[in-house]
N, C-alpha and C positions, 0 to 999 in steps of 0.2 A: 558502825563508824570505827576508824583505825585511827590510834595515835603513836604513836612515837618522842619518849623522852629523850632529850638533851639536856645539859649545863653548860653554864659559862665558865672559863678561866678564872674568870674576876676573882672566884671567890678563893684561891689560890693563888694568884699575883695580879696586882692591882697596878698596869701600865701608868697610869696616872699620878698616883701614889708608889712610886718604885720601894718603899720603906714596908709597905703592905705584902710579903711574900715575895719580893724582889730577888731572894737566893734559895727561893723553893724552884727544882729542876722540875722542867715540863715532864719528864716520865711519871712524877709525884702524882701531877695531875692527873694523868691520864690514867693512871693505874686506879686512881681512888676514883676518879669517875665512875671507871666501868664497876669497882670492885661496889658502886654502891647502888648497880640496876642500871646505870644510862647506859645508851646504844651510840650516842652521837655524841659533839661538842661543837660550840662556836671558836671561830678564829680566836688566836692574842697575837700577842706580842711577843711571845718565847718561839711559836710555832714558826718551821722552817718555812722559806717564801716559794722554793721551787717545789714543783707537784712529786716529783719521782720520791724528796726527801720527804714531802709531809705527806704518801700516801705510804710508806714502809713504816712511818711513826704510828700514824693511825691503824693499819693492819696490826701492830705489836700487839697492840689492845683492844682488837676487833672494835673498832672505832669509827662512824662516819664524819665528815663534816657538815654541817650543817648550814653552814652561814659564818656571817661574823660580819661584824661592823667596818664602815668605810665612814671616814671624815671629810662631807663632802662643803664643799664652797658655792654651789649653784646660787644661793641667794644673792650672791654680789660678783656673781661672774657674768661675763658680756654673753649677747645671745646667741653666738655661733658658739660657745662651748666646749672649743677645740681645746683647749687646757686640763679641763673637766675630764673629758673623755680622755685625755692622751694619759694621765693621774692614774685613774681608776681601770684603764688599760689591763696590767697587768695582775693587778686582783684578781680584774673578772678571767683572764682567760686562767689563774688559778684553781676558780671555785667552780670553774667550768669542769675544769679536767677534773677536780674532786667531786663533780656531782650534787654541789651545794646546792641549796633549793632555794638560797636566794642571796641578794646583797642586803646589808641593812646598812640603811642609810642614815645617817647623821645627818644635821645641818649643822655645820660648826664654826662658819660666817660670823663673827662676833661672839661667839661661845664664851661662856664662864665656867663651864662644866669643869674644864682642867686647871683652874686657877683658883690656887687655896687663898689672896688674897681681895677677890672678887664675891662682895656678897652678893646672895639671893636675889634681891630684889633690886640691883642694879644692870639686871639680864636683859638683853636688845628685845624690848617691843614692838613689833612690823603694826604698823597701821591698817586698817580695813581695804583700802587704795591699793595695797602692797604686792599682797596676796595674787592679783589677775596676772600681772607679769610675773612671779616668781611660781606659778603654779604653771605657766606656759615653759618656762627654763626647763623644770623640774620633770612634764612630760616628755618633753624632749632626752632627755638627759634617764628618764628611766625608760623608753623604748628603743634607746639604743643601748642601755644594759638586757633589756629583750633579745634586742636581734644579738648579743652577744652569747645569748644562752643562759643568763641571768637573771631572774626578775627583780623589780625593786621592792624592798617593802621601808617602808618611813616611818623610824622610830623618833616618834616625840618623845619630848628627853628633859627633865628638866636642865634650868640655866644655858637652855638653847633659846633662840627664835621662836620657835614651835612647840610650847610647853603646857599649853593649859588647851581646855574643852574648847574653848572658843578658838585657839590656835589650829586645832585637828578641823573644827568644823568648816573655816575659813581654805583651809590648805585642801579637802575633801571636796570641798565645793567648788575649785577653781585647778583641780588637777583632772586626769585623764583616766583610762581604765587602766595606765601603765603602771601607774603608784599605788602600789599597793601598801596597807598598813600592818605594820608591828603594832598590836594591841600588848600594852605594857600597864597592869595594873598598880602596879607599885608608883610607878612616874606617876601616873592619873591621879593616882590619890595624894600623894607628895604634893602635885599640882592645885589639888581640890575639885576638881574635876569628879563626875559624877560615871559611873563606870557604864552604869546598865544604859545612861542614856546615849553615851558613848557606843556601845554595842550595839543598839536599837537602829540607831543610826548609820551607822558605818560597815556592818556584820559581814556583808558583802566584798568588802574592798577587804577584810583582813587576811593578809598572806602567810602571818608568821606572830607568834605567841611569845612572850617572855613573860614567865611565871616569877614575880618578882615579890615580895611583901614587904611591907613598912610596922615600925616600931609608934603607934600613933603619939606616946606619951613624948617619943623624943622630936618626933616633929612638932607635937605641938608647943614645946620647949625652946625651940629657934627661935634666935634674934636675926632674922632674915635682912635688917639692914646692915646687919653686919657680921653675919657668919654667913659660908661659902659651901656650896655643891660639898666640897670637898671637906670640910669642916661637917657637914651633917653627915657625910659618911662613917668620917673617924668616931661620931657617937655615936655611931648603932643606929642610924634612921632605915637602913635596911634589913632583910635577913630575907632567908627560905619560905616558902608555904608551911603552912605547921607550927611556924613560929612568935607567927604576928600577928597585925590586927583584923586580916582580909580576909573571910571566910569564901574560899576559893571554891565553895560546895555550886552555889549558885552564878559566878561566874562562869564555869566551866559547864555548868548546864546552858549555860545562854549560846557559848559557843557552838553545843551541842545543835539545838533548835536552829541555827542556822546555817549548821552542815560544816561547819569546819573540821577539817581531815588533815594529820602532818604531822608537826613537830612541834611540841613545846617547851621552852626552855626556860629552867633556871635559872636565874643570876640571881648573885645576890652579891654585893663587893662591902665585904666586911672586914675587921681587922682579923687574920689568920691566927693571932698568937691567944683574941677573946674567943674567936669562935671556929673550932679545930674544920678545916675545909669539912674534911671525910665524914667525919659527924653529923654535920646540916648537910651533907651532899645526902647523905641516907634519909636524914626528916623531911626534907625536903622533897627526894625521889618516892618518898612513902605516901605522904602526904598527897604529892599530886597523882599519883599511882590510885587513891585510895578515892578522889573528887573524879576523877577518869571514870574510873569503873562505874561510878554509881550513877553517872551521865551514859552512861551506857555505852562508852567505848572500850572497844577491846585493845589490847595494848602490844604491841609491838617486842618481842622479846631479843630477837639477834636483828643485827642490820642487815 
């Protein structure tokens, strides 16, 4: 089995949090990425939007793209979609021409993920009712990121819609073979969310991996009625593989056992000034370099 490491920007500028690496230059990134093992990276927000300029950026630094996030509205958009698709347009015929292996989707239809005074536990809960129509939108809407040369993969997210195991199992159970799933362990467990039963279940529908870990002592520390997505970040409720409290050994076996081949990425959106990118981009690239191998994949050196 083959895999392929990526990183995310986040851990480098934090679009969200513009205060987070907001005047660290995208060459920064890109340089420490590669200089720390990755082959690929996911979109940001620094990164040029036409192909010709972000495909001479990423060549600098023998770099592919790999994906990146789209904030998408399908839960409360009408069912012809035409909005959706004309939006998301232009990404995809991007990530097309870059080769991306896939779109990741957000739902961000009532989102608190980007709002520092929105707490936790004030995040839009969909009803069991919900789900049949918003899983018919949501087919739609990823097979014609398909036929654009795109796949979707649906990243449950905290302070989304679609944040906890019963969130995934519901959206899984009322989507199509079009939705494919971003398995994000860090989210799951933020969430409470049970990983392996999550895997057992879903293993098949997953398209794309974010290797993500969490600080348990600091989440178990949240006052969720009243600190925010965005407040748990700025204490350290995430970090790298290697760092925290996930033992990504048996995770990444699980993946193993069910054939998963591609790309997996790290994020981790930290504060840059506590935790030097370039530094956790290497624990991080080690770390899961080091849970790969021993699952028995061979690892991908140049793009």
């Amino acid at each position: 089995m083959k895999a392929k490491l990526a990183i995310a920007p986040i851990a480098w500028t934090n679009d969200d949090l513009p205060e987070l690496g907001g005047d660290t230059p995208l060459e920064t990134c890109l340089a420490e990425s590669r200089a720390a093992g990755f082959i690929g990276v996911e979109n940001g927000g620094k990164f040029p939007k036409d192909a010709a300029s972000l495909r001479a950026k990423l060549d600098a630094f023998d770099l592919s793209l790999v994906g990146g996030w789209y904030s998408g509205t399908v839960l409360d958009a009408p069912d012809d979609l035409v909005a959706e698709r004309e939006q998301a347009a232009a990404q995809l015929a991007l990530f097309r021409e870059l080769g991306a292996s896939c779109l990741v989707y957000g739902e961000t239809a009532g989102t608190l993920q980007n709002r520092r005074n929105a707490p936790l536990a004030g995040r839009r809960v969909l009803a069991e009712d919900a789900f049949p129509a918003y899983g018919r939108r949501l087919t739609s809407f990823a097979e014609y990121c398909a036929e654009q040369g795109v796949p979707l993969a649906f990243h449950h997210h905290m302070a989304t819609a679609v944040e906890t195991e019963r969130d995934i199992n519901l959206l899984m159970a009322h989507t199509g073979e079009a939705v494919g799933l971003l398995f994000d362990a860090g989210h799951l467990r933020f969430a409470g969310g049970d990983m392996f039963r999550v895997l057992t279940k879903h293993g098949r529908r997953i398209r794309h991996v974010h290797v993500k870990d969490v600080r348990e002592p600091v989440i178990a520390g949240l006052d969720r009625t009243r600190q925010s997505f965005l407040d748990a970040v700025l204490a350290g409720a995430f970090t790298v593989p290697g760092d925290g409290s996930i033992d990504f050994g048996p995770v990444i076996q699980r993946l193993a056992d069910f054939g998963y081949e591609g790309w997996f990425v790290v994020e981790a959106e930290q504060d840059p000034a506590k935790a030097p990118p370039a530094r956790y981009a290497k624990i991080g690239h080690d770390a899961l370099a080091d849970a790969l191998r021993r699952a028995g994949y061979s690892i991908q050196e140049t793009r």
